[in-house]
N, C-alpha and C positions, 0 to 999 in steps of 0.2 A: 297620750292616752292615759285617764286618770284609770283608779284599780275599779270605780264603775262601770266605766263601758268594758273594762274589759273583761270582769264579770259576766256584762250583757250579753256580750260578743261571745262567750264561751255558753253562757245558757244556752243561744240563738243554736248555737253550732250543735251542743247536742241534742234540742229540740228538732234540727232536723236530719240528725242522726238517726234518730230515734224514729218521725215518720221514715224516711228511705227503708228501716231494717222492718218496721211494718208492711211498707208494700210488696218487700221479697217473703216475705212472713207469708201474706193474703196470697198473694201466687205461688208459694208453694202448695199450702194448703190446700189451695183450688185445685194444682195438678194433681195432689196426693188424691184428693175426695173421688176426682173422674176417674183414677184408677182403681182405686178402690170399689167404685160405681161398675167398672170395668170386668171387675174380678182379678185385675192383677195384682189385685193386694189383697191379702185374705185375713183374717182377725182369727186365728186358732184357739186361742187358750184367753182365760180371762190374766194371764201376766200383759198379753199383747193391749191389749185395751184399757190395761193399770197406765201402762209405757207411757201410751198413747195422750193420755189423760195428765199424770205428769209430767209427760214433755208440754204440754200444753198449756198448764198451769206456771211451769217454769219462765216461758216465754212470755206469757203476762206479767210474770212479776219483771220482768226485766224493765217495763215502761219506767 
C-alpha cells in the first residue's frame, strides 16, 4: 500500500467516523428535545440555554 491509499483509507475511516458520531448526535438530541417537550427537562436560567447553545456549537465544530 502506497502513502495514497493509505491516506485515502484514513480519510474513508474518519469520514465515517464522523457520520456514525452524527447519528448518535441526531438521537440524542431527538431524545433530549421529547423530554424536554415532556417537561422533564426544564431551561431555568438563561446560563442553562448559554450551555445548551455552546455545547451545540462545540459539536459542530467537531465535523
Amino acid at each position: 500500500m502506497d502513502i495514497e491509499d493509505y491516506e485515502l483509507e484514513r480519510a474513508i475511516e474518519k469520514k465515517n467516523l464522523i457520520d456514525e458520531n452524527n447519528k448518535i448526535i441526531r438521537t440524542a438530541k431527538a431524545q433530549w428535545l421529547s423530554n424536554f417537550k415532556d417537561g422533564k427537562i426544564k431551561l431555568t436560567t438563561v446560563k442553562d440555554l448559554k450551555d445548551l447553545i455552546e455545547i451545540e456549537m462545540h459539536l459542530k465544530n467537531m465535523k
